[in-house]
Steps between C-alpha positions, in 0.01 A plus 500: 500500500618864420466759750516827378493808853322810324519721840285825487633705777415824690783664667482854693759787400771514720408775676209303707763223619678445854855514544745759590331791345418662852613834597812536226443899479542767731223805559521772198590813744820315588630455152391840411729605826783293399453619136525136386502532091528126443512155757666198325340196650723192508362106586706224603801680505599875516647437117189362353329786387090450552340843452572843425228786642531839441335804653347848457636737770239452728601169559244316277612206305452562119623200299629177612674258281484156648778291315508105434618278739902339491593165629865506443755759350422487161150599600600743671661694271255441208162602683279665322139753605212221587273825604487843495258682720372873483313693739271845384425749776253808497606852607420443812764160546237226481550186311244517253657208334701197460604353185721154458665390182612150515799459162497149391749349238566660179394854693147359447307721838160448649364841732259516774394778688360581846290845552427634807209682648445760793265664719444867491663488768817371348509167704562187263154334456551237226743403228429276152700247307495447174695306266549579153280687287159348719267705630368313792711457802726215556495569841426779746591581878293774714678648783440613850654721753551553898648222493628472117345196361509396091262173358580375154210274332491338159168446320380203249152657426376561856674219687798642680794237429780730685455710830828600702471772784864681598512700849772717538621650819608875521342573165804301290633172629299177391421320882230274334341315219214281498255389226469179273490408104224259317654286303353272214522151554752314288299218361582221219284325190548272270452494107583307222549568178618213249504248738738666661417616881667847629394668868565829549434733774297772508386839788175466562396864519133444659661218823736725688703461820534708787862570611585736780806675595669739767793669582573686825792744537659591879643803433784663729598842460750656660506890690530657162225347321715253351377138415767226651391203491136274357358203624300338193304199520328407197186247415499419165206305353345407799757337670835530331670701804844686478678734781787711451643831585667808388758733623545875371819653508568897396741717375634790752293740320136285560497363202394119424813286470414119490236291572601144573334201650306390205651579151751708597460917342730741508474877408739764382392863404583755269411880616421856344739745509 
């Protein structure tokens, strides 16, 4: 018998997965203080180049261009831009929005683009995701304040396959983040054509599974405001559990300097005159 595996899979943009993606920035009016111009961003080792963010003078990141990942020398040296990220603000400094532009082979490039929306007010009420040229939504996440809260759902006509809640402490550093994904079912049939039986497997779209997840951040700060150390214990898919925890280090002048415990990060800046 032939077996032939024709998997139809959903996957979520990076962006809505765990790992260590918690608290890698510092607040604006610092950089704007330290007239940071540019932060290099290096993972694994403080000579493999990951990102490279630049900022406006008031300390608001601008561009980022996230670079391929190296697994030995030669890597290294030959990496090329996986990502480039640009941020629009209004007059007034608010993100208005968000645009990603992944670069595949051959310089080949897919964009998305996230807009964001505020009260009169000026407080950030919601913000939209769309990918491509579509007009709908692929996803979008409302936000609340006193205490800073955002909620990210995805939508397959009205059943909500994606909801994720973040709580932040202090108005910027990630302490939790709850929520759970509905998956289709992975399910198998059989058919065959000229005698010859194949199975293949198939997403069932309309039988979905529930799987939850949650992350919880201890935070330390220092005297100064600084973050030292997290405690992170995540639940993955119900039950897949993982613990580990981060130490922040700084430069003299207050500046982020490493972040190790995890995959290691390491920081190095470039200023304004």
């Amino acid at each position: 018998m032939k077996t032939t595996a024709i998997l139809l899979l959903i996957f979520f943009n990076s962006m809505f997965s765990f790992g260590q993606i918690e608290n890698r920035w510092q607040p604006d009016s610092l950089y704007k203080n330290k007239k940071v111009k540019r932060i290099f961003v290096y993972e694994n080792s403080p000579k493999d180049l990951s990102e490279i963010v630049e900022l406006d003078r008031n300390g608001k990141i601008i561009r980022i261009e996230k670079y391929s990942a190296s697994y030995n020398k030669r890597t290294r040296t030959s990496k090329t831009i996986d990502k480039l990220t640009t941020y629009i603000y209004d007059e007034l400094g608010k993100t208005t929005h968000k645009i990603d532009t992944i670069i595949y082979h051959h310089n080949n490039s897919v964009s998305t683009e996230k807009t964001f929306f505020y009260y009169e007010n000026e407080l950030l009420i919601s913000s939209k995701y769309f990918k491509g040229n579509f007009e709908n939504p692929s996803s979008e996440t409302t936000y609340s304040h006193n205490p800073f809260t955002s909620t990210t759902t995805i939508k397959i006509d009205t059943v909500i396959t994606y909801r994720k809640t973040k709580v932040y402490e202090r108005d910027f550093y990630l302490k939790r983040f709850y929520g759970y994904v509905l998956e289709a079912k992975l399910k198998k049939e059989q058919i065959t054509i000229n005698g010859i039986t194949e199975t293949y497997s198939y997403s069932d779209e309309t039988d979905r599974q529930r799987f939850d997840e949650e992350e919880i951040i201890k935070n330390t700060f220092n005297g100064y405001g600084q973050l030292l150390t997290s405690e992170i214990k995540s639940v993955l898919r119900n039950d897949r559990t993982s613990e580990y925890n981060l130490t922040y280090t700084y430069e003299n002048n207050g500046l982020l300097k490493s972040i190790r415990g995890y995959v290691p990060l390491y920081y190095k800046y470039e200023y304004f005159e």
